[in-house]
C-alpha positions in Angstrom: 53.9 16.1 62.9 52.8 18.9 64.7 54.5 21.5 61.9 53.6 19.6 59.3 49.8 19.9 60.4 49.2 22.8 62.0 52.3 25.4 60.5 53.6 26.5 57.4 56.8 27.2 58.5 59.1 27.9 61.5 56.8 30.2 63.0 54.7 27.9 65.0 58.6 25.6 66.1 60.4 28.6 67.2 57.7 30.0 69.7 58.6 26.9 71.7 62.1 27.0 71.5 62.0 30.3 73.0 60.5 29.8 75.9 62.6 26.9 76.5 65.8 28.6 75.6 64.3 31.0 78.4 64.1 28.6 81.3 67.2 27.2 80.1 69.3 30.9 80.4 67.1 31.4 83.4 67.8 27.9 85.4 71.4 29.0 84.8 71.6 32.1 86.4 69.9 30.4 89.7 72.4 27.5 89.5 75.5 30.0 89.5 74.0 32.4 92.1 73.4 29.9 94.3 76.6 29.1 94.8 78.8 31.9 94.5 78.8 35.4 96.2 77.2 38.4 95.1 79.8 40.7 94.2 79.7 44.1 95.6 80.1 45.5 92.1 77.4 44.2 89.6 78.2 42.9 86.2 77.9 45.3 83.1 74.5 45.5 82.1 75.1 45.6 78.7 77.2 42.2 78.4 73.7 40.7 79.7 71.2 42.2 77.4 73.4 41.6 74.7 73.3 37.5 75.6 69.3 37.6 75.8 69.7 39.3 72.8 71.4 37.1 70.7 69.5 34.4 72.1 66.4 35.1 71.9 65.7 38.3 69.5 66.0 37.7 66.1 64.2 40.0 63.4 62.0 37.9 61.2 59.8 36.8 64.7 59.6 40.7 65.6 55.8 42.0 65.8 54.4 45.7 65.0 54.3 47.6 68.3 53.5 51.3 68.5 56.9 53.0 66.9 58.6 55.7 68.4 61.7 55.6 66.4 61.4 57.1 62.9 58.7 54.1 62.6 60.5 51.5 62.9 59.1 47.9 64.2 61.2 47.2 66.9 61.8 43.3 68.6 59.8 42.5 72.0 63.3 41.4 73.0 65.7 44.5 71.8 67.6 46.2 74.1 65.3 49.2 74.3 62.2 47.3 75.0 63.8 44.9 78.3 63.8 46.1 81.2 66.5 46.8 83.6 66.7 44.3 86.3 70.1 46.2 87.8 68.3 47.5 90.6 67.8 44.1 92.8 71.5 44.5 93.5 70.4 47.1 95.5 68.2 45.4 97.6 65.0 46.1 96.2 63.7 42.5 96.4 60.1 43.9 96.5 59.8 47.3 94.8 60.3 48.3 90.7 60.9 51.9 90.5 58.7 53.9 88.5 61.4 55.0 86.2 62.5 51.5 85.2 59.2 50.1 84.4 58.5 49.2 81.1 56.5 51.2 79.3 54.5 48.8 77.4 50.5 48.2 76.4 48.6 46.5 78.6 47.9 42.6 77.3 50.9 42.5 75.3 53.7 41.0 77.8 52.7 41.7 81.4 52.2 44.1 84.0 53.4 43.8 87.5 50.8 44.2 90.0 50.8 45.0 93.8 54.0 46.7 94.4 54.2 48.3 97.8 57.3 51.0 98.0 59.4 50.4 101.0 59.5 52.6 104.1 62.7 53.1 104.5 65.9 52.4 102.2 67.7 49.4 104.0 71.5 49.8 104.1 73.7 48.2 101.0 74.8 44.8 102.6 77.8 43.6 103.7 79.1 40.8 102.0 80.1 39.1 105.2 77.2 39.4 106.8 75.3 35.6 108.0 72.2 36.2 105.9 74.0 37.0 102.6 73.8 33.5 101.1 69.9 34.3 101.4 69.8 37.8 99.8 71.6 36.2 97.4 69.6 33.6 96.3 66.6 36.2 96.3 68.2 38.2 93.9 68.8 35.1 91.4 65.1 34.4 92.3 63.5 37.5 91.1 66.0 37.6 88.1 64.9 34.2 87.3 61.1 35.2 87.5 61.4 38.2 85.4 63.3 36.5 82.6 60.4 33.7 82.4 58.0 35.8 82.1 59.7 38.0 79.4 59.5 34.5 77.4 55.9 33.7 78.1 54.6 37.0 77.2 56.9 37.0 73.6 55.5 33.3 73.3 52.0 34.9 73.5 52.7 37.3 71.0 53.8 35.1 68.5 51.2 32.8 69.3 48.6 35.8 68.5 50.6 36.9 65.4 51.0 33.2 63.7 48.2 30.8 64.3 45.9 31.2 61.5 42.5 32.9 62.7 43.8 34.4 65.8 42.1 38.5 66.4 42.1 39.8 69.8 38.3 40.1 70.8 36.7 43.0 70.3 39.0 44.3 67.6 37.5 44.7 64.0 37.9 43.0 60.9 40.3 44.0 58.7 38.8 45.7 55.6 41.1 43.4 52.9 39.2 40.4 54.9 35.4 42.2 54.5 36.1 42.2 50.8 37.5 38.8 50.9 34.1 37.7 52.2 32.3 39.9 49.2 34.5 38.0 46.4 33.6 34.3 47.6 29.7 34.9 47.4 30.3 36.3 44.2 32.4 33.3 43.3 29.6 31.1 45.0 26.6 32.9 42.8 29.0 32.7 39.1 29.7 29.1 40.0 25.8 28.5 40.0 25.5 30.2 36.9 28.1 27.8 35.5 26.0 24.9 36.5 23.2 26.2 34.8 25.1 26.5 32.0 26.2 23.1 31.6 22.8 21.6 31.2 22.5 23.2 27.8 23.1 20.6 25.9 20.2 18.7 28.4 18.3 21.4 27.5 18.3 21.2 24.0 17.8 17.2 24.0 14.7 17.6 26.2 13.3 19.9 24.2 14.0 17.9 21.0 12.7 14.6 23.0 9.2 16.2 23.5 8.7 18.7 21.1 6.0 21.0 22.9 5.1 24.7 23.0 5.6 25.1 26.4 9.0 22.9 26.4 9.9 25.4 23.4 9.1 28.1 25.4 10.9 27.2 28.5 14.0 26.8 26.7 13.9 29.9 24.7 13.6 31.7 28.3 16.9 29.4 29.5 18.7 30.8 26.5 18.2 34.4 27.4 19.4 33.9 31.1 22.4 32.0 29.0 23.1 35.3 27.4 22.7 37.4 30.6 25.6 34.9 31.6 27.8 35.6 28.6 27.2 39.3 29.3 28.0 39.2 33.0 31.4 37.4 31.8 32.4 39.9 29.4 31.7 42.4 32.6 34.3 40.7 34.8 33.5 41.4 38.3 32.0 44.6 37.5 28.2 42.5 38.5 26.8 42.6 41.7 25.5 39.7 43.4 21.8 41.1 43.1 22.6 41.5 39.1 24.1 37.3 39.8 21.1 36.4 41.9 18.7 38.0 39.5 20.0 35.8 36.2 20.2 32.7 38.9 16.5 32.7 39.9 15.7 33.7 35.9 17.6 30.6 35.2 15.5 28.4 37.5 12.6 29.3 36.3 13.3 29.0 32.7 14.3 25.1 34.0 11.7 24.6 36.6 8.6 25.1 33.5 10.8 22.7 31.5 11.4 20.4 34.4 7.5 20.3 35.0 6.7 19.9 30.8 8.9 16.7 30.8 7.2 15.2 34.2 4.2 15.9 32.0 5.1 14.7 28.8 6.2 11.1 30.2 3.1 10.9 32.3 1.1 11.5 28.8 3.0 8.8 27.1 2.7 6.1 30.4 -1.0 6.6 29.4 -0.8 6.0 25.8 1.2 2.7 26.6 -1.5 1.6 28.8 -4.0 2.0 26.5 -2.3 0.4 24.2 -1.7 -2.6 26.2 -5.7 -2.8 26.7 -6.2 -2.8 23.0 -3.3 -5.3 22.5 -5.0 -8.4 20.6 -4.3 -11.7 19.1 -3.1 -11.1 15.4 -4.5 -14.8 13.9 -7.5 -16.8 15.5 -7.7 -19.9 15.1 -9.9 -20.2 12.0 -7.2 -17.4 10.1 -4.1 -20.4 10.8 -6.3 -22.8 9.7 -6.6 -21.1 6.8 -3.0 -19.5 6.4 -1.9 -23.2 7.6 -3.2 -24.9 4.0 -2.1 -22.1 1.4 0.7 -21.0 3.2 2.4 -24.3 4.8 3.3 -25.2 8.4 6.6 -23.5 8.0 4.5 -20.5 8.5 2.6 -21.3 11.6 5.8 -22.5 13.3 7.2 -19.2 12.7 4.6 -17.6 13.8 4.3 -19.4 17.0 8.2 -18.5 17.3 7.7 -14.6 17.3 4.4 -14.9 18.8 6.4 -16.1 22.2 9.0 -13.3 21.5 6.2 -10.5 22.0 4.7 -12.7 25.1 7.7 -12.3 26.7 9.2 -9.2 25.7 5.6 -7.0 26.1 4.8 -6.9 30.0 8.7 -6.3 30.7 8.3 -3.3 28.3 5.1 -2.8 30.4 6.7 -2.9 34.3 9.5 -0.7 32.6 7.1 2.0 31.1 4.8 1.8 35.3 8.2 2.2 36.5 9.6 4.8 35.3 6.5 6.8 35.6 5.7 5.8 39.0 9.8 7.1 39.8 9.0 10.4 37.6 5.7 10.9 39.5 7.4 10.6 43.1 10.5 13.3 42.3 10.3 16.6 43.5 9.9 20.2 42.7 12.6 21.9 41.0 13.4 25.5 43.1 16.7 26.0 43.5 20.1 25.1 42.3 20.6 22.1 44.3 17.5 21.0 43.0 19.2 20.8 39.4 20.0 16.8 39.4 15.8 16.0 39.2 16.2 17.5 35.4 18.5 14.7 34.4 16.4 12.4 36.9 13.0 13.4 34.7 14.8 13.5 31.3 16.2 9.7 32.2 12.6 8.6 33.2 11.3 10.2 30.5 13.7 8.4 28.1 12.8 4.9 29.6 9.2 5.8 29.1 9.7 6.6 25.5 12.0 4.1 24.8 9.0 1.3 26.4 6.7 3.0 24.3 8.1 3.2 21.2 9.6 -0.4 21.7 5.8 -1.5 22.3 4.6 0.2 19.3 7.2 -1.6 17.3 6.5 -4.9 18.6 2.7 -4.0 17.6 3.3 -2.8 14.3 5.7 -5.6 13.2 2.4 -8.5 14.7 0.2 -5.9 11.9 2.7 -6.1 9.2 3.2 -9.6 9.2 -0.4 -10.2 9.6 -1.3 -7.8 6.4 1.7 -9.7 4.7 0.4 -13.2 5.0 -3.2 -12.1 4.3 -1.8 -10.3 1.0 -0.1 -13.3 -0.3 -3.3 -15.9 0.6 -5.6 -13.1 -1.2 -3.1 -13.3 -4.1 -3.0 -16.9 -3.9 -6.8 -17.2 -4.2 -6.8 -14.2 -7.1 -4.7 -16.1 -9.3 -5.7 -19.3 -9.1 -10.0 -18.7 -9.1 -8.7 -16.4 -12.4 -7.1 -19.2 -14.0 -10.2 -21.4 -13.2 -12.5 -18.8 -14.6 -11.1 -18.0 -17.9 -10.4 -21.8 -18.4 -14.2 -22.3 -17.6 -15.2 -19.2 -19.8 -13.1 -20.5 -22.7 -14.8 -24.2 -22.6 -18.1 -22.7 -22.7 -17.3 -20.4 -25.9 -16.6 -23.6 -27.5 -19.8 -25.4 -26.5 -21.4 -21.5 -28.3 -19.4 -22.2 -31.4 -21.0 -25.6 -31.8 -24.7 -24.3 -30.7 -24.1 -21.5 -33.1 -23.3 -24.2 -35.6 -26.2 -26.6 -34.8 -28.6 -23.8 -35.3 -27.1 -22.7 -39.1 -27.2 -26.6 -40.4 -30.8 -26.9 -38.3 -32.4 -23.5 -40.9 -30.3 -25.6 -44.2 -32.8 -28.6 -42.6 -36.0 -29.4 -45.7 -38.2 -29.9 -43.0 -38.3 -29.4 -38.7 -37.1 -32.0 -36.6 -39.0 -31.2 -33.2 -36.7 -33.7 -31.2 -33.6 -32.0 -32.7 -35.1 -28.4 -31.9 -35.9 -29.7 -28.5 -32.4 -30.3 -27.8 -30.9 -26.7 -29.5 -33.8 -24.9 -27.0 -32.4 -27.0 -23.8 -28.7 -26.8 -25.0 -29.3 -23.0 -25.2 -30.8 -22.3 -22.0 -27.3 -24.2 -20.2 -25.1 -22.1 -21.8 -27.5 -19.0 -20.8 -27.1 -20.0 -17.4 -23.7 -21.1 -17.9 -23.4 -17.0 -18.6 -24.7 -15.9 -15.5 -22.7 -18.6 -13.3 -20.0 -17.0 -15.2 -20.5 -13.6 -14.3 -21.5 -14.7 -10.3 -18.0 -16.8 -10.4 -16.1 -13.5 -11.7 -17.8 -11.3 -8.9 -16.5 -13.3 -6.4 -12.9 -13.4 -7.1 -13.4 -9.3 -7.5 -14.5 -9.6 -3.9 -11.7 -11.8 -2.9 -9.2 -9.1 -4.6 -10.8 -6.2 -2.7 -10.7 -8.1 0.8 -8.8 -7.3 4.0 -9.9 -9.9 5.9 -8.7 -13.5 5.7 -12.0 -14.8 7.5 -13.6 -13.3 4.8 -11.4 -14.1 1.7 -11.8 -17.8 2.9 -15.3 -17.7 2.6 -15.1 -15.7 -0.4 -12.9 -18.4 -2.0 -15.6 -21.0 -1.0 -17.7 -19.2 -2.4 -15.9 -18.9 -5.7 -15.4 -22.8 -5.4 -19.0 -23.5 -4.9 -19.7 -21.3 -8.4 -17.1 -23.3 -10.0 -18.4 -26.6 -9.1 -22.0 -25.4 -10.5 -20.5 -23.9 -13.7 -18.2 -27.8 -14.2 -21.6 -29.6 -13.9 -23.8 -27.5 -16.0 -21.0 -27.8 -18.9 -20.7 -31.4 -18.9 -24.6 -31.2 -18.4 -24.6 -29.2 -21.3 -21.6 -31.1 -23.1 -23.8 -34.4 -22.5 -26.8 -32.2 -24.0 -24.9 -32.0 -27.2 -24.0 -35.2 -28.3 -27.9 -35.5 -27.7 -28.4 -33.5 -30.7 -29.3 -35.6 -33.6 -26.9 -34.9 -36.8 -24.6 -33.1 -34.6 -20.7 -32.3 -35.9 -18.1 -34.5 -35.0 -14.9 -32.9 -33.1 -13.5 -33.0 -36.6 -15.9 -31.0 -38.6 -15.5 -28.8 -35.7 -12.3 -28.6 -35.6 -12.3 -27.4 -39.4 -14.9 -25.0 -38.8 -13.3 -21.2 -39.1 -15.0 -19.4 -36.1 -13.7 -22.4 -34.2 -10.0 -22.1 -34.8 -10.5 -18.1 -34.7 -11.2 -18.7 -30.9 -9.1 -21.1 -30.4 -6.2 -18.9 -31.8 -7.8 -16.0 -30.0 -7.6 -18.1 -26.7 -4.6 -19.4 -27.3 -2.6 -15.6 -27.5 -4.7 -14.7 -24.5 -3.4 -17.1 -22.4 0.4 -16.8 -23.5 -0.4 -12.8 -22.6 -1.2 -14.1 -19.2 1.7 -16.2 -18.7 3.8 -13.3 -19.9 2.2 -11.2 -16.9 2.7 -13.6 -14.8 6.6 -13.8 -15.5 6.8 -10.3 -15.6 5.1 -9.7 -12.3 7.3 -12.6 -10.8 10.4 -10.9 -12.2 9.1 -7.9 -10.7 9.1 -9.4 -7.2 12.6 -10.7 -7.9 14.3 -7.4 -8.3 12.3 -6.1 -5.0 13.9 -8.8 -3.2 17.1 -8.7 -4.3 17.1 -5.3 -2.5 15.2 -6.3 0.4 16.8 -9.7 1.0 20.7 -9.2 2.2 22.9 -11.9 0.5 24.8 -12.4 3.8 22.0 -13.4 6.0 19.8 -15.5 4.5 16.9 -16.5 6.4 15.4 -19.8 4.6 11.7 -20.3 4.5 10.8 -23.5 6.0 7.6 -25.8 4.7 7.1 -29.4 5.8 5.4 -32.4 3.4 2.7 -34.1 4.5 4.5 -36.8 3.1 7.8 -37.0 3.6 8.1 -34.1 6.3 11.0 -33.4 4.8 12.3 -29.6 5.4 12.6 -27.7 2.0 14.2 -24.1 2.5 13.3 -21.9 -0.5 15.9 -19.5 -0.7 15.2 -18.6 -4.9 13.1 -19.7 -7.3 12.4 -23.3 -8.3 15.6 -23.6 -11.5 13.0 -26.3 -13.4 10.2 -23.9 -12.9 12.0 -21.1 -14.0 12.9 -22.9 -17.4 9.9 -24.1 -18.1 8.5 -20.9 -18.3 11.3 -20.0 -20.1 10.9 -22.7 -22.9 7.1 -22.4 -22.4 7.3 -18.4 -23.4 9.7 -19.4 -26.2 7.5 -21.4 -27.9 4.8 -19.4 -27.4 6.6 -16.5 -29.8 7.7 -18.3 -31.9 3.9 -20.0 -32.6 2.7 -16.6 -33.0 4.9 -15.1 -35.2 4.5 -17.9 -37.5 1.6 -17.1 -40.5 -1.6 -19.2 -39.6 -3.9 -18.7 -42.9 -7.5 -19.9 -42.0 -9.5 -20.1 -45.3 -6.2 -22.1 -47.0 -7.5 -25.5 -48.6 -8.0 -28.6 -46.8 -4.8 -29.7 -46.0 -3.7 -26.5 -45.2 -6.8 -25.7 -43.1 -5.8 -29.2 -41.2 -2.1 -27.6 -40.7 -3.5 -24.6 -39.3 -6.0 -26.2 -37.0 -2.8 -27.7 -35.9 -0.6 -25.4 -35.7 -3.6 -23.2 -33.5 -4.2 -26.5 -31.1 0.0 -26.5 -31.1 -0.1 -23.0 -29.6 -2.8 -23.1 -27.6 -1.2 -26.2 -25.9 1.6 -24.3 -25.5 -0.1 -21.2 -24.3 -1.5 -23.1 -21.4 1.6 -24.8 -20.3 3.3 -21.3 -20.0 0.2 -20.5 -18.3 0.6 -22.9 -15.5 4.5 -23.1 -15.6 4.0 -19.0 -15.1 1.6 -19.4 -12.4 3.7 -22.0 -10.2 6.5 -19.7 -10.7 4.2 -16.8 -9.2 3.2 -18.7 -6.5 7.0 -19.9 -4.8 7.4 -16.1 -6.0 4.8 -14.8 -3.6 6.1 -16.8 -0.6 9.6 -15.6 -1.5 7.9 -12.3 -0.9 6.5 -13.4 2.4 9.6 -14.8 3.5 11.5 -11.8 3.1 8.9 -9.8 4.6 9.3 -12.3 7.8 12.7 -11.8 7.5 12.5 -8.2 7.8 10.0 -8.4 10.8 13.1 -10.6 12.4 16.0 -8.1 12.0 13.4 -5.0 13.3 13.1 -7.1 16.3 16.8 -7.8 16.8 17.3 -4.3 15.9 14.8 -3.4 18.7 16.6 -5.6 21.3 19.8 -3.8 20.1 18.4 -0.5 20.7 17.5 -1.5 24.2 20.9 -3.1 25.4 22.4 0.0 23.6 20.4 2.4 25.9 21.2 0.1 29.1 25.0 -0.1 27.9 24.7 4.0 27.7 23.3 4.1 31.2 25.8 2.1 33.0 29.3 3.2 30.7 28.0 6.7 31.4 27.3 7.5 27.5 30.7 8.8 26.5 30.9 10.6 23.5 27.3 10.3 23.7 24.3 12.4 24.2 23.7 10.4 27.5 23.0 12.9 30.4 22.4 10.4 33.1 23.9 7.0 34.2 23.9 3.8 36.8 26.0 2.6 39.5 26.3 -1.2 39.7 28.1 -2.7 42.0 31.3 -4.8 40.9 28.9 -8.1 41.2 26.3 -6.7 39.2 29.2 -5.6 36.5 29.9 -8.9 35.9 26.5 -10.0 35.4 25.5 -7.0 33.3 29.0 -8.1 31.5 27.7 -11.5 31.1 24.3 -10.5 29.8 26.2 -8.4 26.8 28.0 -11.7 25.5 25.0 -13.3 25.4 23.0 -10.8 23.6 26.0 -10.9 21.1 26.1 -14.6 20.8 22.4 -14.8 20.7 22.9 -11.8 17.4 25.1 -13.8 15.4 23.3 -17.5 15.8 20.3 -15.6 14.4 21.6 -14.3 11.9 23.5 -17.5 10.9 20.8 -19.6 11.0 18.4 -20.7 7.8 15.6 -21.5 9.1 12.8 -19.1 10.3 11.7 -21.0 13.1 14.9 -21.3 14.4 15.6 -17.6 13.8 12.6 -16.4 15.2 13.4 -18.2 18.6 16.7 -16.7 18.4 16.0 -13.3 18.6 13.2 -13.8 21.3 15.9 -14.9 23.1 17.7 -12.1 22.7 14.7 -9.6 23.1 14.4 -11.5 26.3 18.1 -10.3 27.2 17.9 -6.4 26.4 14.9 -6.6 28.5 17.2 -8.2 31.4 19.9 -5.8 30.5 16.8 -2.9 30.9 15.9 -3.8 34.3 19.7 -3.5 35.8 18.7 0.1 34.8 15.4 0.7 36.1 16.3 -0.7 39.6 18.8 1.5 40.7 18.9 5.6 40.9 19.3 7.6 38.1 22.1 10.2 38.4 23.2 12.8 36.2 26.7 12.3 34.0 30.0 14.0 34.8 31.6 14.7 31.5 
């Protein structure tokens, strides 16, 4: 365990086993001296070094000492180097000559201290002398000592040589290591350089995000201190780490403006969502659904109710999301160093949610206004068409009540003599249809005014209005109808009928109103191609009215098929009425087959009139409906774009231009996972559904789980990606 944690090889083992090899060798020669003599001739000195030697030297643990031999490194325990321990067989228990002392450096092995020289030279021992067995033993003693601490000091050397870090104190550092210490701050500064470099692609999303001077600015800076980067790589090493800290602090900068602009820029738009949430208002009073509620149907009002709920719920999340985030991009710090380089994807993650609130509250807004100033344009149509139809009906009854005043007043001048009672009756009958006239003219005013409205308040009273007129203009002509027949000698309908400026306006009236029916079926047409484009095949959302009657759900998905060929038939007949030859001034009985050929197309006329008409009004709610629909699938595109940016958040965006993410917890994966299949089932039951009610409630359910899927987000911290 030991080698394997602290070594890299047999360096740090072998230390050991020398010194234990050592006292091994060592116990030995005290053992056998012990217990046998001291011969009077010692052993040859060079059979002992040699079996230190081959014990304990061996080259690869040798360690530079001073050379004095051509250079080379010799081993602490060579011959040369151990010292000569042949002298205690003289008796010198106590004393190392001079000339057999080592000559070593100080520190290195040892040193021995305190040696006294003898006085005198004692006499070489006999071996039979009583204290022999002692000197004896001494001798083994002192062999013993010196051979230990030959072991310890070699183990110290090794030890100073191999363990990683070791330097005698006071000794100075190696040069190789002085420039090693120069390379890793260098390293250090061009690894902060890399980081800097990384968030270019952050850099250039920012910028596009906001879109200001100073944000332009900023980054233009950045991309100079990017090229002082590319230059200091094509250099190599050849910068110095002033050159490196120079570009780092440019860099910063350049960041730390940009950094600032964003905090900024999200702050601006919190604002403009709050202010928008003060100005939020209701989209239909009362009165307006009243109103809507009896041109328009139910079915209308119960969508509306359906995606009026959606917004109720969807708005203050989008609210607490937007204070959020811009309360967390208020509290981050300063940016002023490199560590400080995370609060940029912090404060482009903030700013992200605050757009994304924003914009999602805007859209909620703007799709309330569209579908407002849809269902206000079809009412306004609604009234148009129908007050026109009323008018020139009205206009063309009192052209025929001229004709027959015009009459009256020829036969009353081819009169012998002046009937005061009959003249009486031509003044009255005049002054009706004078006022008739201006009723007229106050009736066509006000359906102007109801074409030029914006406001449904106001097209409803308009539209009474226009009513009212009507109502007066019906009376005055049976008033002046009644006023007629009052006239003594008056024509009959039949003398009428025969009567040329008659059956002149009655053809004329007649091809007026089959050139409003053919309007009318070409505007309806019109509409029909629109919506083929604007209303999918594959997800057809049915509009929904309900009977008073039966309450009976009727989806209209196209146009009415009996409606449709009754104009058809209608406009048929019409053509071919008017391309037949009606000659006026023909005798009797042809003047009577003209008359009713003319009453044949005006009939005709009339009921294309009315046929075209009904078929313009399902028409306009087809329009209305695929208008709704529209408002239905930005809404579920909305949600989508939410859980999209939540999905990005906490998958990391990969692949993506996502530069910051999530960490949930494995619990809160599962329920973030959960949330997903339901925004997907909640997708595809509104989309399968026909009704609009039913539709509408599906994708406020759905709103209601992007914003669930949002809030996973803006509870927990936002850090930066790592791809």
């Amino acid at each position: 365990m030991i080698f394997r944690e602290y070594a890299s090889g047999p360096q740090m083992f072998l230390p050991y086993f020398s010194v234990a090899a050592g006292c091994l060798y060592a116990l030995g020669l005290l053992g056998s001296d012990a217990v046998s003599p001291v011969p009077t001739d010692p052993p040859p000195l060079d059979h002992e070094t040699e079996s230190v030697s081959l014990a304990l030297g061996d080259d690869q643990w040798s360690i530079g000492l001073p050379a004095e031999d051509g250079g080379r490194t010799q081993s602490i325990f060579s011959v040369g180097v151990l010292p000569d321990v042949s002298f205690v067989h003289d008796g010198a228990l106590l004393s190392t000559p001079a000339e057999i002392q080592p000559d070593l450096p100080s520190g290195y092995l040892f040193e021995v201290e305190g040696t006294a020289q003898p006085e005198a030279a004692s006499p070489a021992p006999s071996p039979k002398k009583s204290n022999g067995d002692y000197r004896v033993l001494q001798t083994s003693l002192i062999t013993t000592l010196l051979v230990f601490a030959a072991c310890l000091g070699g183990f110290k050397l090794r030890h100073q040589k191999f363990w990683p870090g070791a330097r005698p104190e006071g000794s100075p550092e190696a040069p190789g290591q002085q420039q090693d210490g120069r390379k890793s701050i260098n390293e250090q500064l061009v690894d902060q350089l890399h980081s800097m470099k990384k968030l270019e692609p952050l850099v250039e999303h920012l910028v596009e995000m906001m879109g200001t001077k100073d944000a332009v600015a900023a980054s233009k800076d950045f991309q100079t201190t990017l090229q002082a980067v590319e230059q200091m790589e094509a250099k190599g090493s050849a910068s110095s780490s002033d050159q490196l800290k120079e570009t780092i602090n440019s860099g910063i900068s350049a960041l730390s403006r940009l950094y600032e602009e964003a905090r900024l820029h999200g702050l601006s738009l919190a604002r403009q969502a709050r202010q928008d949430r003060t100005r939020k208002s209701q989209v239909f009073s009362e009165n307006e659904l009243k109103i809507l509620d009896c041109h328009l149907g139910l079915g209308f009002h119960e969508f509306f109710d359906a995606h009026e709920q959606n917004m109720e719920i969807s708005f203050p999340a989008l609210v607490r999301q937007v204070e959020q985030a811009a309360k967390d991009l208020k509290g981050l710090g300063g940016l002023n160093t490199v560590d400080d380089l995370h609060l940029l994807s912090a404060a482009v993650a903030n700013v992200e949610l605050i757009k994304s609130g924003h914009e999602a509250m805007h859209t909620e807004k703007m799709c309330l206004e569209e579908i407002r100033a849809n269902a206000a344009s079809v009412l306004f149509m609604s009234y148009q068409r129908k007050q026109e139809a009323e008018h020139r009906h009205l206009l063309d009854l009192f052209e025929q009540q001229r004709i027959l005043y015009r009459m009256e007043r020829e036969r009353q001048l081819l009169l012998p003599r002046s009937d005061g009672k009959r003249d009486s009756a031509l003044d009255k009958f005049e002054g009706m249809l004078r006022k008739g006239s201006q009723l007229l003219q106050q009736y066509s005013d006000a359906i102007s005014r109801i074409a030029g409205s914006t406001d449904i308040i106001v097209a409803g009273n308009l539209e009474r209005q226009a009513i009212t007129i009507k109502e007066e203009v019906e009376n005055l002509l049976k008033e002046a109808a009644a006023t007629a027949e009052s006239i003594p000698g008056v024509a009959t309908s039949e003398e009428l009928a025969k009567n040329t400026a008659m059956q002149r306006h009655l053809k004329s009236v007649a091809l007026r109103t089959s050139e409003a029916a053919a309007e009318a079926t070409e505007r309806v047409a019109s509409i029909m191609a629109a919506l083929d484009v604007q209303m999918p095949a594959e997800a057809p959302f049915g509009w929904t009215q309900i009977g008073e009657e039966n309450r009976k759900q009727v989806p209209l998905t196209s146009l009415n098929p009996s409606v449709a060929k009754l104009v058809k038939e209608a406009m048929r007949h019409v053509e071919v009425l008017r391309n037949s030859d009606i000659v006026l001034d023909e005798d009797q009985e042809a003047g009577g087959s003209a008359f009713s050929r003319t009453a044949e197309l005006l009939q005709a006329s009339q009921v294309a009139a009315q046929a075209a008409g009904a078929l313009g009004d399902e028409a306009e709610l087809l329009w209305l409906r695929a208008q709704l629909n529209d408002s239905l699938e930005s809404d579920m595109q909305l949600s989508a774009t939410l859980a999209w940016r939540a999905i990005a958040a906490v998958d990391g965006g990969e692949g993506e231009r996502q530069f910051w993410r999530v960490e949930l917890s494995p619990a809160e994966v599962l329920r973030f996972q959960d949330l997903v299949t339901q925004l997907n089932n909640c997708e595809q039951q509104a989309r399968s559904l026909t009704g609009l009610k039913e539709a509408a409630l599906a994708a406020a359910q759905m709103k209601d789980i992007a914003c669930k899927l949002m809030s996973f987000v803006q509870d927990h911290q936002k850090l930066p990606t790592t791809h």
